[in-house]
NUTOR-373887 format. One record per residue (C-alpha): residue in three letters; y, x, z. Coordinates in pm, whole numbers, plus 50000, padded with zeros to 5 digits. Last residue first. Example, Ala and Ser with C-alpha at 12.3 -4.5 7.8 and 13.67 -1.06 7.14 Angstrom:
2
ser498945136750714/ala495505123050780/
***
This chain:
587
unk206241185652455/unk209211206352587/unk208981246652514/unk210591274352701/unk207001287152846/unk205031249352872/unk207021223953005/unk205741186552951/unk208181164253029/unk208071123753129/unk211111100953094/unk210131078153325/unk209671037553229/unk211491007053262/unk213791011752951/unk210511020652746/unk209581056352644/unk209841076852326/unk207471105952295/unk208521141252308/unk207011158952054/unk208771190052030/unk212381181252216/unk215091188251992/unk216001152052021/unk215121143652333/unk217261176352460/unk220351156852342/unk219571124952511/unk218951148052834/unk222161134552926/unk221791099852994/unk218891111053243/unk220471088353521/unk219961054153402/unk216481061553254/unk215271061853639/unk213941084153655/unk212751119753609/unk209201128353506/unk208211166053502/unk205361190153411/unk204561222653426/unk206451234053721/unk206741266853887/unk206611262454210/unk209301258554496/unk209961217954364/unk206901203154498/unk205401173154354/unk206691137754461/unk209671117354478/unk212061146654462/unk215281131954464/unk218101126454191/unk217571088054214/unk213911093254079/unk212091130454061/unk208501128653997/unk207201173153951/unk203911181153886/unk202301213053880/unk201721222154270/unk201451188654349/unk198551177454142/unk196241172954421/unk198911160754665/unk200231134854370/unk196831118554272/unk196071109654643/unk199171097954740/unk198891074554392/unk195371065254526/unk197061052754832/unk200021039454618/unk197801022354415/unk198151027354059/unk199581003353789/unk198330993253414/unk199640980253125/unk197260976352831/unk195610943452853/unk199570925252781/unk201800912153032/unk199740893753294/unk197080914653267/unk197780946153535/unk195050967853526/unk194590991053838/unk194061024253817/unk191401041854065/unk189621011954064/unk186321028953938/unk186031004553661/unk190131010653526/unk189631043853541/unk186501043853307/unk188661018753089/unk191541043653008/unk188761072452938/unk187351052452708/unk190791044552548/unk191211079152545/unk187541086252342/unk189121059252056/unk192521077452024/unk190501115151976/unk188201097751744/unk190811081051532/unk192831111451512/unk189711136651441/unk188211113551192/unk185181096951275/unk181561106151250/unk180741112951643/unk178161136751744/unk180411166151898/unk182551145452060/unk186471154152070/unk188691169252331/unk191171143652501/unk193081164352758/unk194721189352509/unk198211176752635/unk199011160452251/unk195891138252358/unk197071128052706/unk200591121552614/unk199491096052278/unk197511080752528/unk199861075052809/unk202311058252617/unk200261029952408/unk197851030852704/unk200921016152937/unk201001029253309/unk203531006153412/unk206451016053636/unk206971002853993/unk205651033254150/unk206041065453949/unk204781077053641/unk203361110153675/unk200591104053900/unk198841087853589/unk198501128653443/unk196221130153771/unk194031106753609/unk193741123853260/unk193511156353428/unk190071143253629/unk188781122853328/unk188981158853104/unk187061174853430/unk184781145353420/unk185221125153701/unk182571121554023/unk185001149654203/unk187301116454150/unk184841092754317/unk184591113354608/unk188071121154670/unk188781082554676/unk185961079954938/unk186791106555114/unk191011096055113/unk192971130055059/unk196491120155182/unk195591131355537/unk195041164855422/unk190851172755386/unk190161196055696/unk186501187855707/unk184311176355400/unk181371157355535/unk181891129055280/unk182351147054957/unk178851169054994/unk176861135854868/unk174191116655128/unk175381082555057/unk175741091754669/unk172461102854638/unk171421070754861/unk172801049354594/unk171101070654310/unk167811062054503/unk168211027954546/unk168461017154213/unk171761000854017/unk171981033753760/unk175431047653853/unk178731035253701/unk179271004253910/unk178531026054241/unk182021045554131/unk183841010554113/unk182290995354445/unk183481027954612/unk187061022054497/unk186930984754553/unk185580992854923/unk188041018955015/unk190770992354887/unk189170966255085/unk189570988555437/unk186830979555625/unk186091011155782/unk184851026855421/unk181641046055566/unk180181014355707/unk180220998355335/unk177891030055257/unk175691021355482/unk175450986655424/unk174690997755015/unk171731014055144/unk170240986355321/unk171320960255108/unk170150975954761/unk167190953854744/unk169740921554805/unk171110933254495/unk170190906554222/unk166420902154173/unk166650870454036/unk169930877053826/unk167660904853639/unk170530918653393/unk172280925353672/unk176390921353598/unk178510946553655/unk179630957653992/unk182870952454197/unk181760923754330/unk179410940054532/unk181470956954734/unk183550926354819/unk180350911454932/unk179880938955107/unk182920944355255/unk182730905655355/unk179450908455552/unk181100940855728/unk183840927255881/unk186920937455677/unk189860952055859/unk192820932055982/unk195870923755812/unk198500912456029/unk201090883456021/unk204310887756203/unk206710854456187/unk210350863056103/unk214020846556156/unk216390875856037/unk218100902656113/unk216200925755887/unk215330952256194/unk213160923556336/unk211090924656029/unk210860959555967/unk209420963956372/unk205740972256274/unk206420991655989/unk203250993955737/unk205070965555528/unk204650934955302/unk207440908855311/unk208020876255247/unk211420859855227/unk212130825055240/unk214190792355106/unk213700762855283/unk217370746355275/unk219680747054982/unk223840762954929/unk223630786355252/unk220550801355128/unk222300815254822/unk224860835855027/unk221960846055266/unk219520858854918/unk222850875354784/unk224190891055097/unk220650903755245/unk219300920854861/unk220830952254805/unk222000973455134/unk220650957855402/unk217490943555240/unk216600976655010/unk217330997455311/unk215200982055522/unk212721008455552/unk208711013755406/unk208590980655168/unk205420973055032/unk206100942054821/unk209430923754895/unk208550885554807/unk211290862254786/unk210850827754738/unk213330802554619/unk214660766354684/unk216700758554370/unk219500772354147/unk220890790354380/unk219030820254350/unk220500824654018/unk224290822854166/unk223470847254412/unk221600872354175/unk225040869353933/unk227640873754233/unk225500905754381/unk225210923354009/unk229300915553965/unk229960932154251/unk227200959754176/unk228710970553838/unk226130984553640/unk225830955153367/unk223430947153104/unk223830911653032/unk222270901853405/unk220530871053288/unk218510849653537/unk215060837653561/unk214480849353924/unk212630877953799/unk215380889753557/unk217730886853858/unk215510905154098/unk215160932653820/unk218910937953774/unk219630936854125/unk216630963954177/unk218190985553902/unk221300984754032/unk220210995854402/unk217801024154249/unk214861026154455/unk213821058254639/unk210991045754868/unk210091018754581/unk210220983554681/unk207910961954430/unk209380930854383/unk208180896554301/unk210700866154240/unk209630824554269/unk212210802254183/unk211620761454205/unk209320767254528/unk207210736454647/unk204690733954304/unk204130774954311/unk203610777654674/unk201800745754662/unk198980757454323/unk198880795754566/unk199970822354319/unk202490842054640/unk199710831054845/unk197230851854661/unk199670879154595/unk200640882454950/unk196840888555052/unk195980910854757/unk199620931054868/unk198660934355218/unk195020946955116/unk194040974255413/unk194610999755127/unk197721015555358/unk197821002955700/unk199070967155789/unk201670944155858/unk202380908855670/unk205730901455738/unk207220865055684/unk211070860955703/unk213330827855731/unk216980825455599/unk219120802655744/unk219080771355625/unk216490755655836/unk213920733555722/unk210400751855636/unk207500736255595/unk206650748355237/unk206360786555371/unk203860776955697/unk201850756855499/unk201320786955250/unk200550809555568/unk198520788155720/unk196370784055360/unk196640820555299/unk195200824455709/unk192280804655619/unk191160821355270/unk191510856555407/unk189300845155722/unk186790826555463/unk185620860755327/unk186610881254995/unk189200888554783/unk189590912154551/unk187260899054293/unk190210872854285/unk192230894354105/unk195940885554027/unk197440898053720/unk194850878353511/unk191880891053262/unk189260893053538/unk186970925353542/unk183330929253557/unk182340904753250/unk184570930553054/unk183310957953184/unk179990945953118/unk180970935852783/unk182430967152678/unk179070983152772/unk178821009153079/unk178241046153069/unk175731054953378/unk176911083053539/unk174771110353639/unk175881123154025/unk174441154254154/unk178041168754062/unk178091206353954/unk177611241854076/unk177381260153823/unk177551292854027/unk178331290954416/unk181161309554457/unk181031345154728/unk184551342154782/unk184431378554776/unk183331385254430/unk186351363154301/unk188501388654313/unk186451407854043/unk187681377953832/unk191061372953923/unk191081410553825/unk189771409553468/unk191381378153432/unk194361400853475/unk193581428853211/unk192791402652982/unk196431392353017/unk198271425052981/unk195781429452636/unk196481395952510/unk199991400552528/unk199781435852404/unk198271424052101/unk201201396252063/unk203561419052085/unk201701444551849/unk201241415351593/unk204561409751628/unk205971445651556/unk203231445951262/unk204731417351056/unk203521420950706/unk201291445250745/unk198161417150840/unk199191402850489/unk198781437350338/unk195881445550478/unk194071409250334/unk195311420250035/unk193631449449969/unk190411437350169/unk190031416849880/unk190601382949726/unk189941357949996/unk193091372450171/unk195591356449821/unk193231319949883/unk194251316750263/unk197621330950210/unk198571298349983/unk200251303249708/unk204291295949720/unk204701321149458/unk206581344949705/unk204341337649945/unk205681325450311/unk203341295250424/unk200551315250544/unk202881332650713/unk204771304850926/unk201471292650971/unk200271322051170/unk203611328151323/unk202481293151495/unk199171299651540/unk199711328051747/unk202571315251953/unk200291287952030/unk197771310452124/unk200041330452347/unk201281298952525/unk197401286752571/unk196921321152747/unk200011318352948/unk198891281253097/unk195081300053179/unk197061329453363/unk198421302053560/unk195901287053641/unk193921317653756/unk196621328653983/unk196591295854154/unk193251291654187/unk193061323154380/unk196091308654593/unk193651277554640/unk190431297454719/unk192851318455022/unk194261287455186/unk190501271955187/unk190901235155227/unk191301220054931/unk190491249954709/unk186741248154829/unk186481217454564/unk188061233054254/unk186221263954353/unk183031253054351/unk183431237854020/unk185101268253865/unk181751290153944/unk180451294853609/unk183401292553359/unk185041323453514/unk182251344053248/unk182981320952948/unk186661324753015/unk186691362452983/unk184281364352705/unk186691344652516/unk189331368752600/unk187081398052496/unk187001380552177/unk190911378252143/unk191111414552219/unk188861425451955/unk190501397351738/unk194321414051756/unk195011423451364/unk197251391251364/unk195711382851056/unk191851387951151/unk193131366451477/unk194091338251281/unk190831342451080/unk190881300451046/unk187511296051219/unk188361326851493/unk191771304651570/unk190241274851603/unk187231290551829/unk190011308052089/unk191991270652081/unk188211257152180/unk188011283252489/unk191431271652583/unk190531231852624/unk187111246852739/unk188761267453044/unk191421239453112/unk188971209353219/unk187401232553470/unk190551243953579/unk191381208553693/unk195591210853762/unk196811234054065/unk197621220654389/
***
């Protein structure tokens, strides 16, 4: 689907205001046709939100959309053209003046300048003129969809203090706010006692099976950081399975993770022999996080974690999957564990967890019970659904009646929504900002087992024209912009629709891969994940805007497109090399 148009419109309504500030349009000889674009955008403006939300399942609204997106990409391309011949002029004197101070002395001059380079001031003109003309009909088309006018969220959030967020969220990779109930805490102690008693040397496998946000990973993190997991197992190694993982690059991961040294090499041999020989080095644990086929075992990991076995007893393999039978198909020894839904005592106190302190601990939220049971009821015991719910509730006033606002909002009698559109994710991210909104579906981009770092992401969101500055604040542009991303970075973060991930620095974060489906099917149409030379996500029949390949391994040669690239920003070994294609320009 098509990026937030309601974040667009202002992002190229404030380009239109540059330009009339800095008499870009004066010089171009164009600003009749440059105001009538304004007026344009101010008069689609009014009815965006209704149709960013009828899009979804109204074939006709989204191909509207469609057209009106991507008139809004070529209007941003014709204003950067704009200011760039712009500068290229004001720059061009013969006595190195600038044009700014030579116009301020007459009209004489001033009609001179705008002489200078009539053929593209006619191009650009025309430009304008073509795309005017279009609005004008995406907008008359929009009579018949009959749009609700400002329609907007009935939702005011409440902006939370650093040290309520703080307080709110732990500082380690795992997070016990996740879990909740004695069930989860009885079958991690089986579970543990069944990994430590082990005596065979073949190798043994533990599946823990359930739907998607049911909390397989929470549960196999908490045993995986159990005090007699840790104390019985001499090398402990976490992977994340990706659907299109790179066989060298999961050798070289599991050997890093098993406290080994690869040195850098792609031979597999060599990768196998190394991985083997670290493993040996004491009774191990290997955990295989959300793995969809057995590739990753048969092909990668069975020879080197057998071979190894064969040298110590006890070693294991634990495995989170949504297959049933992916155990069995391993080959191995295996005990099935499920995840079952929460009851509803443990949703809410899951639920509940998720909000900031009260500042009247007396009163707590036993008054919000009612309310806040029916809400639990609506997430079917899924602890992800809960965590993302929790988050949203976190940033309303904590009162009864902005609960029941959001009990009784439009999101949750939506029909038709795509299986990959969650209600209660979809709810909290109509709750967004439109900047918030394109901020989190810019996340999508980096794919599953990648970090979402702020140093990266930042820098990307602001040169995007996602971060647009406050009105009322003092600082300078830079610092402002930085400062209003990091803001954004930690309202994510509180709605749990990105997840922090502390155990490397407070600035590296992941996404869920339900929230990720989520992210990636309303940002389809306009973003494009490939890793291993397939199409992770995004569609590849429409015209892209923006584009992540990975891994680094196989975009060796767009080393020479880096560095022509206009502002491309450097990225870390592990992460994607992300594009941003605007007209026949890379940012």
């Amino acid at each position: 689907m098509a990026a937030v148009l309601d974040a667009m419109i202002p992002y190229v309504k404030k380009l239109i205001t540059d330009m009339a500030e800095e008499e870009v349009s004066m010089l171009l000889g164009v600003s009749d046709e440059i105001t009538r674009l304004d007026d344009n955008m101010e008069g689609i403006k009014a009815f965006l939100a209704d149709a960013e939300r009828r899009r979804i399942t109204d074939q006709s609204v989204q191909r509207w959309v469609r057209k009106l997106k991507d008139a809004m990409y070529d209007a941003t391309d014709i204003i950067d053209l704009c200011e760039l011949e712009a500068d290229k002029r004001r720059g061009s004197t013969e006595d190195g003046s600038s044009v700014k101070k030579k116009v301020s002395a007459g009209c004489f001059q001033l009609l001179l300048f705008c002489m200078r380079n009539p053929v593209f001031a006619h191009k650009i003109g025309s430009r304008i003129k073509e795309l005017n003309q279009r609005l004008d009909g995406i907008h008359k088309e929009a009579d018949r969809f009959k749009f609700s006018i400002n329609l907007g969220s009935n939702l005011k959030p409440r902006k939370l203090t650093d040290a309520e967020r703080s307080m709110q969220k732990t500082t380690s990779e795992f997070n016990e706010s996740a879990i909740v109930g004695e069930k989860i805490e009885q079958d991690t102690r089986e579970l543990a006692q069944l990994l430590i008693t082990g005596g065979l040397h073949d190798i043994k496998v533990v599946s823990i099976v359930g739907t998607g946000g049911m909390g397989k990973t929470t549960h196999a993190q908490k045993i995986f950081n159990e005090v007699t997991i840790q104390e019985h197992f001499k090398v402990k190694v976490w992977l994340s399975i990706t659907q299109n993982f790179d066989e060298i690059e999961l050798l070289k991961t599991a050997i890093e993770h098993a406290g080994g040294v690869h040195g850098g090499t792609q031979d597999k041999t060599l990768l196998t022999r190394t991985l083997t020989d670290t493993l040996s080095t004491g009774r191990f644990l290997l955990v295989m996080d959300d793995v969809w086929s057995d590739q990753a075992w048969s092909h990668v990991l069975s020879v080197p974690v057998k071979n190894a076995s064969q040298k110590q007893q006890g070693n294991w393999v634990l495995i989170t999957t949504r297959s049933e039978d992916l155990a069995q198909r391993m080959g191995a020894s295996f005990y099935q564990h499920h995840v079952r839904p929460l009851n509803e005592e443990d949703a809410w106190s899951l639920l509940t967890k998720q909000l900031p302190p009260s500042p009247n601990q007396v009163v707590g939220t036993d008054y919000l019970r009612d309310v806040g049971m029916k809400i639990v009821r609506k997430c079917d015991g899924l602890p992800l659904a809960v965590k993302v719910m929790g988050g949203l509730l976190s940033t309303r006033s904590r009162s009864e009646r902005e609960w029941e606002v959001l009990l009784d909002h439009h999101a949750w009698s939506v029909v038709g929504l795509p299986k990959e559109l969650d209600s209660r994710i979809y709810l909290s991210y109509e709750d967004l900002s439109s900047q918030q909104k394109q901020c989190f579906l810019y996340c999508s981009l980096f794919p599953k087992g990648t970090f979402i770092r702020w140093r990266h992401v930042i820098p990307m969101w602001i040169s995007e024209g996602f971060i647009q500055p406050h009105a009322d604040r003092s600082s300078s542009d830079d610092d402002q912009l930085e400062q209003i991303a990091i803001e954004y970075c930690k309202e994510l973060i509180t709605r749990n629709l990105i997840e922090a991930q502390h155990h490397l620095t407070p600035y590296d974060c992941t996404m869920h891969d339900v929230v990720r489906s989520f992210a990636e099917f309303i940002a389809r149409e306009e973003l494009l994940v490939v890793q291993d030379m397939q199409v992770a996500s995004g569609s590849n029949d429409s015209l892209v805007r923006r584009l992540s390949i990975g891994p680094t391994s196989l975009v060796s040669g767009l080393a020479a497109l880096q560095k022509q690239s206009v502002g491309w920003l450097p990225m870390s070994v592990e992460a994607p090399k992300i594009l941003g294609i605007r007209g026949n320009k890379y940012i």
